[in-house]
BALOMAR-706202 format. One line per field, with one value per residue (C-alpha): residue number from 1; chain; x, y, z. Coordinates in nm, 3 decimals. Each point is the difference from the previous one (the first is absolute). Last residue first. Example, Ala and Ser with C-alpha at 12.3 -4.5 7.8 and 13.67 -1.06 7.14 Angstrom:
REM BALOMAR-706202
seq <- 2_1
mol <- A_A
u <- 1.367_-0.137
v <- -0.106_-0.344
w <- 0.714_0.066
//
This chain:
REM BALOMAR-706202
seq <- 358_357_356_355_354_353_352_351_350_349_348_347_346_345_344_343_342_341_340_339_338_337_336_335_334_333_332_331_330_329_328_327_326_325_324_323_322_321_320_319_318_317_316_315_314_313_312_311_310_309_308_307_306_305_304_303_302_301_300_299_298_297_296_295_294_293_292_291_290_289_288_287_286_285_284_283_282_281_280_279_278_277_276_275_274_273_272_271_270_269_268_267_266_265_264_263_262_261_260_259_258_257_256_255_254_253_252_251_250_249_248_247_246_245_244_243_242_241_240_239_238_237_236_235_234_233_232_231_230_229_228_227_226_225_224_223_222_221_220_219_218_217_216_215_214_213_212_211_210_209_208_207_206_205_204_203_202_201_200_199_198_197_196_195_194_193_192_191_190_189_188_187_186_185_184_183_182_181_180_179_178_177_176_175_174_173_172_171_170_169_168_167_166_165_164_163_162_161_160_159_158_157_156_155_154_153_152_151_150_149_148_147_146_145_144_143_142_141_140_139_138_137_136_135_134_133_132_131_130_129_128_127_126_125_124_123_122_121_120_119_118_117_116_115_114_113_112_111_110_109_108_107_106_105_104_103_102_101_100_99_98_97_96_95_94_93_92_91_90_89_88_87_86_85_84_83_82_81_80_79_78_77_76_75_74_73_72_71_70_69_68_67_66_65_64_63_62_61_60_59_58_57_56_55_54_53_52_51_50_49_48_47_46_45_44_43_42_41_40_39_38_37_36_35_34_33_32_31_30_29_28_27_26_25_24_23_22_21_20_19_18_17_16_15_14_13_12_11_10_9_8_7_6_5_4_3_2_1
mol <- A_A_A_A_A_A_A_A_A_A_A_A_A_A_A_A_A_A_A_A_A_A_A_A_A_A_A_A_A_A_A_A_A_A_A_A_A_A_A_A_A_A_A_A_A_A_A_A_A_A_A_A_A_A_A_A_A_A_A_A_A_A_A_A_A_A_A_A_A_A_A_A_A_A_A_A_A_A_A_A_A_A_A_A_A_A_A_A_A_A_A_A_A_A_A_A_A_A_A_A_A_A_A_A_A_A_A_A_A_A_A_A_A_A_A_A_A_A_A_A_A_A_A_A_A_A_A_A_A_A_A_A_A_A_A_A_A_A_A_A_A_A_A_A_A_A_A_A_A_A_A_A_A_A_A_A_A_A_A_A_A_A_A_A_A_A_A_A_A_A_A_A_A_A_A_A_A_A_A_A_A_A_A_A_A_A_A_A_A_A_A_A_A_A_A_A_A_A_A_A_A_A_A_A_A_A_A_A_A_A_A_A_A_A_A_A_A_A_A_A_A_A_A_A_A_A_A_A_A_A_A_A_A_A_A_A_A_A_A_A_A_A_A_A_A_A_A_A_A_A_A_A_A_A_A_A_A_A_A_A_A_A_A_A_A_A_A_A_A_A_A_A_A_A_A_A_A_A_A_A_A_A_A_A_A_A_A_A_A_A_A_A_A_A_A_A_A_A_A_A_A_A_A_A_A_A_A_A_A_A_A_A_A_A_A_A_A_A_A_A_A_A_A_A_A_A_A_A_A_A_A_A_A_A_A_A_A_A_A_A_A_A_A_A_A_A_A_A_A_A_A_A_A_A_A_A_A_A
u <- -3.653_-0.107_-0.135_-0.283_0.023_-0.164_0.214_-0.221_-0.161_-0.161_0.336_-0.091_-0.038_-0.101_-0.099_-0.131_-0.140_-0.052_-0.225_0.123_-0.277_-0.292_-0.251_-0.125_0.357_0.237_0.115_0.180_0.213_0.403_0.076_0.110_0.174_-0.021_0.173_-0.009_0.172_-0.330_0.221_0.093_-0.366_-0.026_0.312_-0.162_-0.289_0.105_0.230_-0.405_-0.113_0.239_-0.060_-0.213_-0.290_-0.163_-0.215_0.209_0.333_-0.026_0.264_0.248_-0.073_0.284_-0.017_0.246_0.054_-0.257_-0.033_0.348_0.011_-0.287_0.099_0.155_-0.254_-0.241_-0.294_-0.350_-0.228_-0.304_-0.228_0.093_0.217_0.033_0.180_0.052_0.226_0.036_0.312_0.020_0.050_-0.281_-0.298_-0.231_-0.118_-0.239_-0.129_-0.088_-0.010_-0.331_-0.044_-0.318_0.206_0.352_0.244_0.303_-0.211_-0.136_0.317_0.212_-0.262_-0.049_0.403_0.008_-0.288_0.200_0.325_-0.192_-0.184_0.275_0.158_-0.318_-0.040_0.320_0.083_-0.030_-0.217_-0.345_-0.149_-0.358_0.035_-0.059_-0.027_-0.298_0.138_-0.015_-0.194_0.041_-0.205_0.154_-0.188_0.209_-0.132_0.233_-0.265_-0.076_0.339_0.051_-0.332_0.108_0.381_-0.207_-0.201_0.313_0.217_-0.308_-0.084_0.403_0.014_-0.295_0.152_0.352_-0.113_0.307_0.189_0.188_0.336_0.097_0.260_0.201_0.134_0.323_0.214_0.121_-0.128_-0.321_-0.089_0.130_-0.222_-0.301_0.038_0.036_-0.318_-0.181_0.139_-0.100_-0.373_-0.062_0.142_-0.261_-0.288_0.095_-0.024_-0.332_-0.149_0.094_-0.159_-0.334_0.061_-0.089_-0.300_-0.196_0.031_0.272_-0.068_0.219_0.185_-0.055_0.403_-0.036_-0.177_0.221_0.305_-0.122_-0.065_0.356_0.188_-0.159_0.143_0.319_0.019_-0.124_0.307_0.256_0.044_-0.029_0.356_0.160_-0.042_0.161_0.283_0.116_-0.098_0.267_0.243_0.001_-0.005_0.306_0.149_-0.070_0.152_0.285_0.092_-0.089_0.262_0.264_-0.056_0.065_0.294_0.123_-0.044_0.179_0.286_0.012_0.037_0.261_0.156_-0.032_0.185_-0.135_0.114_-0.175_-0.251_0.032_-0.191_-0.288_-0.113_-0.395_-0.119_0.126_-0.221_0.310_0.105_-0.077_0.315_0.172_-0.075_0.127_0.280_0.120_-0.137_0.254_0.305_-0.119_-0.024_0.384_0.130_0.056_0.059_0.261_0.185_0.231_0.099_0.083_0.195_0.205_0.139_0.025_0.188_0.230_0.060_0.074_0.263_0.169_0.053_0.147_0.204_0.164_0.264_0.101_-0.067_-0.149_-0.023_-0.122_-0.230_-0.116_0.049_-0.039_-0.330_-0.119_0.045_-0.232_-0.240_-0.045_-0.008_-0.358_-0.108_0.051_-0.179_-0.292_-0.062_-0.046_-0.198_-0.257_-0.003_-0.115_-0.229_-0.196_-0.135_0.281_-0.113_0.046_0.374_0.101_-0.217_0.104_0.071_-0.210_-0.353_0.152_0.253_-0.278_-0.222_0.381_0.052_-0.344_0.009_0.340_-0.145_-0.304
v <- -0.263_-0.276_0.161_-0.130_0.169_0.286_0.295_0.244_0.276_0.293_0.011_0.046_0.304_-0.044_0.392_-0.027_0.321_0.006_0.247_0.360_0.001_0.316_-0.214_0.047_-0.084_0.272_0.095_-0.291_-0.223_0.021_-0.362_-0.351_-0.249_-0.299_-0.083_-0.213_-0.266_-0.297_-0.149_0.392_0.006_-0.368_0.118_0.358_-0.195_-0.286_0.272_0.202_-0.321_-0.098_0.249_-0.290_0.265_0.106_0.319_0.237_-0.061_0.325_0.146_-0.239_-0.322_-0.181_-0.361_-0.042_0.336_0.195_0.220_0.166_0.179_0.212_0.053_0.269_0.196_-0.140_-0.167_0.050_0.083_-0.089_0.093_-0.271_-0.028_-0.255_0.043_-0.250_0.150_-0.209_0.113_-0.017_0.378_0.070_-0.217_0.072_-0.178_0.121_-0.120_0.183_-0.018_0.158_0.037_-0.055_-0.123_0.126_-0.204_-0.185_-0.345_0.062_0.150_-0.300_-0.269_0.234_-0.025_-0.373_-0.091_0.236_-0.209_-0.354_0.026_0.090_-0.321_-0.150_0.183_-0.056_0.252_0.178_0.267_0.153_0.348_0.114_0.383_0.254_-0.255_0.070_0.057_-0.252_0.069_-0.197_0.113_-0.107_-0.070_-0.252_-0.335_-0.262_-0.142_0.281_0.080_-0.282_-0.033_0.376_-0.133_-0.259_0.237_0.212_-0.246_-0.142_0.314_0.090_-0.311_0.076_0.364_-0.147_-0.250_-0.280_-0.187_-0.221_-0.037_-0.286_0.051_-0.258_0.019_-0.180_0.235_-0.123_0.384_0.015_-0.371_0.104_0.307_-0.173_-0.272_0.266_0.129_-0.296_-0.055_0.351_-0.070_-0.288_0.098_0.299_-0.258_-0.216_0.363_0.066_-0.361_0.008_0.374_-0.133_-0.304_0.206_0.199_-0.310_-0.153_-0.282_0.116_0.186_-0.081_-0.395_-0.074_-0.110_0.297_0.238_-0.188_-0.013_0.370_0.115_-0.254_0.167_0.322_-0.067_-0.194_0.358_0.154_-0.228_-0.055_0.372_-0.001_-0.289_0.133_0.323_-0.120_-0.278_0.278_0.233_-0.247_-0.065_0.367_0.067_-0.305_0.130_0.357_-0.142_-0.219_0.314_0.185_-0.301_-0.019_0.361_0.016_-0.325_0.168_0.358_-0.282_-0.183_0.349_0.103_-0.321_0.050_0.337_0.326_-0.038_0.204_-0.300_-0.091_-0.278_0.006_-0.248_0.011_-0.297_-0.198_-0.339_-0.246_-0.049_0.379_0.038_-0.239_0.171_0.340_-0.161_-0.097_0.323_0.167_-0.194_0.034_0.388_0.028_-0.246_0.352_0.206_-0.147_-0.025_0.315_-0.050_-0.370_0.082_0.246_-0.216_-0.278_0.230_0.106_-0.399_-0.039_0.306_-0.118_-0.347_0.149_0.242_-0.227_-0.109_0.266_0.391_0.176_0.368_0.062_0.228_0.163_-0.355_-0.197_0.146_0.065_-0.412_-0.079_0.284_-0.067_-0.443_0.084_0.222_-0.144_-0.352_0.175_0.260_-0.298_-0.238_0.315_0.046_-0.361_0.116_0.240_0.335_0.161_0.210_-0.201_-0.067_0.179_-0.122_0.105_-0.145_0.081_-0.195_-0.328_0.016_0.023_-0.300_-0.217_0.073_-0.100_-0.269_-0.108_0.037_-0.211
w <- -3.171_-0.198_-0.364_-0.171_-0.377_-0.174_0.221_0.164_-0.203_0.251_0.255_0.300_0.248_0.344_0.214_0.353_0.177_0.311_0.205_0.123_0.277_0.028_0.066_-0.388_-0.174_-0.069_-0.311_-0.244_0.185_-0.063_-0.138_0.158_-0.228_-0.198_-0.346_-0.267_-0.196_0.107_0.233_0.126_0.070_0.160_0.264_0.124_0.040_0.183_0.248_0.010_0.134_0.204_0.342_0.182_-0.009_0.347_-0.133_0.250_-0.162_-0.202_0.172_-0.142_-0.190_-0.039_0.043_-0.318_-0.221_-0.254_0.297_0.011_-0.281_0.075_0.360_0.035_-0.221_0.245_-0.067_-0.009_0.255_-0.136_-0.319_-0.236_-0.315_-0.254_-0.337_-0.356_-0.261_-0.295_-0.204_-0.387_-0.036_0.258_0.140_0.186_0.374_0.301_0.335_0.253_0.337_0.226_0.416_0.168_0.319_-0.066_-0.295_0.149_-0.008_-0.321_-0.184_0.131_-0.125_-0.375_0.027_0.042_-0.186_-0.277_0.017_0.058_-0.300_-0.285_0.129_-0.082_-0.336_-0.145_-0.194_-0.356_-0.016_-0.074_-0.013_-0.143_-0.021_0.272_0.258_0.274_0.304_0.283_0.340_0.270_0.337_0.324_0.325_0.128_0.179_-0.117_-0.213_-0.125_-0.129_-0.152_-0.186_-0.133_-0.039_-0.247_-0.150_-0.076_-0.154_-0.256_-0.131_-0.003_-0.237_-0.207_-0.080_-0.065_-0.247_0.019_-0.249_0.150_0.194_0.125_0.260_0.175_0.364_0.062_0.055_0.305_0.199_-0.206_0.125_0.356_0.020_-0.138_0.281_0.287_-0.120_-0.002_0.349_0.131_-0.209_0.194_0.330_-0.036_-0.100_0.359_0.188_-0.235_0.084_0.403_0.039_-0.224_0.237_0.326_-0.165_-0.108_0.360_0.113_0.330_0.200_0.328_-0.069_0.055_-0.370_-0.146_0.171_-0.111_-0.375_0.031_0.188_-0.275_-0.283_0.134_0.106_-0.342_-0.209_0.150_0.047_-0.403_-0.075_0.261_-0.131_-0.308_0.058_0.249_-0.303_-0.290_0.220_0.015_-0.339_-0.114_0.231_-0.198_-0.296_0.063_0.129_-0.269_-0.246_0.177_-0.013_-0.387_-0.039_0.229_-0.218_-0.309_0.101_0.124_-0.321_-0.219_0.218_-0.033_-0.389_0.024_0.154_0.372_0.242_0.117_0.369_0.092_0.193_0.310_0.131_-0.165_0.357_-0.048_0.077_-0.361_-0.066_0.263_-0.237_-0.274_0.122_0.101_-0.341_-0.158_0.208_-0.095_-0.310_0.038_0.114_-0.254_-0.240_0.259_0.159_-0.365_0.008_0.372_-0.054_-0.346_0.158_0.275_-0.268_-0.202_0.279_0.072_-0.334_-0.035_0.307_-0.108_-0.329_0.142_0.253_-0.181_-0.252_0.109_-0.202_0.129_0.350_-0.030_-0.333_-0.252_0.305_0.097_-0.342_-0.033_0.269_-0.110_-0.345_0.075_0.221_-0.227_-0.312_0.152_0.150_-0.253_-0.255_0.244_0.070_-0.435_0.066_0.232_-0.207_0.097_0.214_0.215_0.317_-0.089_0.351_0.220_0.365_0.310_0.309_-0.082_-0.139_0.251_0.304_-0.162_-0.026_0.359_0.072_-0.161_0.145_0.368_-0.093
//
């Protein structure tokens, strides 16, 4: 440990003299020239040459030379070599110092790249393990609390009592089903078969269903979908095309107030179908725009009890499809006097004529 350190503390102290060079065999070059220039300039100015032990001298000079000229050159794979072992032991944290602008330079910028995106996927992995663990416990606590209650004979197994045990079992359900669609998208294994599809008849369909949705969940929301100006179709696959709007109809409902209204509209520009839902609640952040097309996050708008994946399965059947997904600026001010959401997901019109496997 000693050594390391010694050889951590050198690396940092001495300097790096062939840094700028570009190309390590030009590094070899210098190296060699220099090492034999300044062991002979020091006879030739010094001492003069002198026959037997000039030539022992001059090699050990060079080698001298040649150590201080090439530390920086073994310096970064010395480096990289215990940055992977501390990545060997779950340490993602280690950098390598990259001033040099040869190939090893190169290799070290690569390898602080790689190590970066290590850590960020493992701080996603551990965060999906807390997350899930987390939605998991929640509806089970609850199911477990009924089922015990009905055992131990504190409640009855009444109407009202397995409505609670149904819609905590239904909310594992759709957190599993969820989970599923997320791994699928994540191997790369989900196919799309893209039709044909009338986009009036298929927001008709989209918004009675979040209507039955809604109603069934108790919220007072009122769909409305604006008439096209011209008859639209496109290119998609319709069930994958499904779950992204039931998913942001489902997040409009629930973050919409009592009485409240989202709208539904789509046009199409320059070969682009532009689909947008908005609602009358309390929006989003401009911090936060980015941030809620990610895993289990659902921000202030938590309230309505999502799992926090379906906008992250949007997000991911969109860019399937070679769109995009985003948050916009809402337009005016909705009736209570809240900023409202406004969802924007643009496709392309003309999909490609062939099944394609993600």
């Amino acid at each position: 440990m000693t050594n390391h350190r010694l050889v951590d503390w050198l690396d940092r102290v001495l300097p790096r003299p062939l840094d700028p060079v570009r190309s390590i065999k030009m590094k070899l070059g210098v190296l060699l020239v220099a090492s034999w220039a300044v062991a002979i300039g020091y006879f030739w100015y010094g001492i003069g040459w002198l026959p037997p032990g000039t030539a022992i001298t001059v090699i050990c000079i060079a080698l001298v030379t040649s150590q201080v000229l090439a530390h920086g050159m073994t310096s970064p794979l010395r480096e990289m070599t215990a940055a992977a072992g501390a990545m060997a032991r779950g340490d993602y944290t280690r950098r390598v110092r990259a001033t040099s602008r040869d190939e090893v330079g190169e290799l070290a910028q690569a390898f602080n790249k790689m190590a970066e995106d290590l850590h960020a996927a493992d701080q996603r992995r551990r965060e999906l393990i807390a997350n899930v663990s987390h939605e998991l416990r929640t509806p089970i606590t609850a199911l477990q609390g009924v089922l015990e209650n009905m055992v131990d004979g504190v409640a009855e197994p009444e109407p009202a009592a397995l409505r609670a045990a149904l819609s905590q079992t239904e909310r594992l359900g759709h957190l599993v089903a969820d989970l599923l669609d997320l791994s699928r998208l994540d191997a790369g294994v989900v196919p799309l078969r893209r039709v044909r599809i009338d986009v009036a008849e298929f927001l008709d369909k989209a918004v009675e269903h979040a209507t039955a949705s809604a109603a069934g969940a108790g919220l007072e929301v009122d769909f409305r979908l604006r008439d096209l100006a011209a008859p639209l179709t496109v290119r998609a696959d319709p069930w994958r095309l499904h779950q992204v709007f039931a998913n942001l109809l489902d997040n409009a409902a629930r973050h919409s107030p009592p009485g409240g209204t989202v709208r539904v509209s789509a046009e199409e520009h320059a070969g682009q179908l532009h689909f947008e839902v908005s609602d009358e609640g309390q929006g989003i952040p401009t911090a936060e725009r980015s941030r809620v097309f990610e895993r289990f996050t659902r921000g202030d708008r938590a309230a309505g009890g999502g799992t926090g994946l379906g906008l992250a399965i949007a997000r991911w059947v969109v860019e399937l499809h070679g769109g995009q997904i985003g948050v916009l600026d809402p337009v005016g001010v909705a009736r209570n006097s809240q900023p409202g959401c406004r969802i924007r997901v643009t496709i392309p019109s003309n999909g490609p004529h062939r099944e394609e496997a993600a």
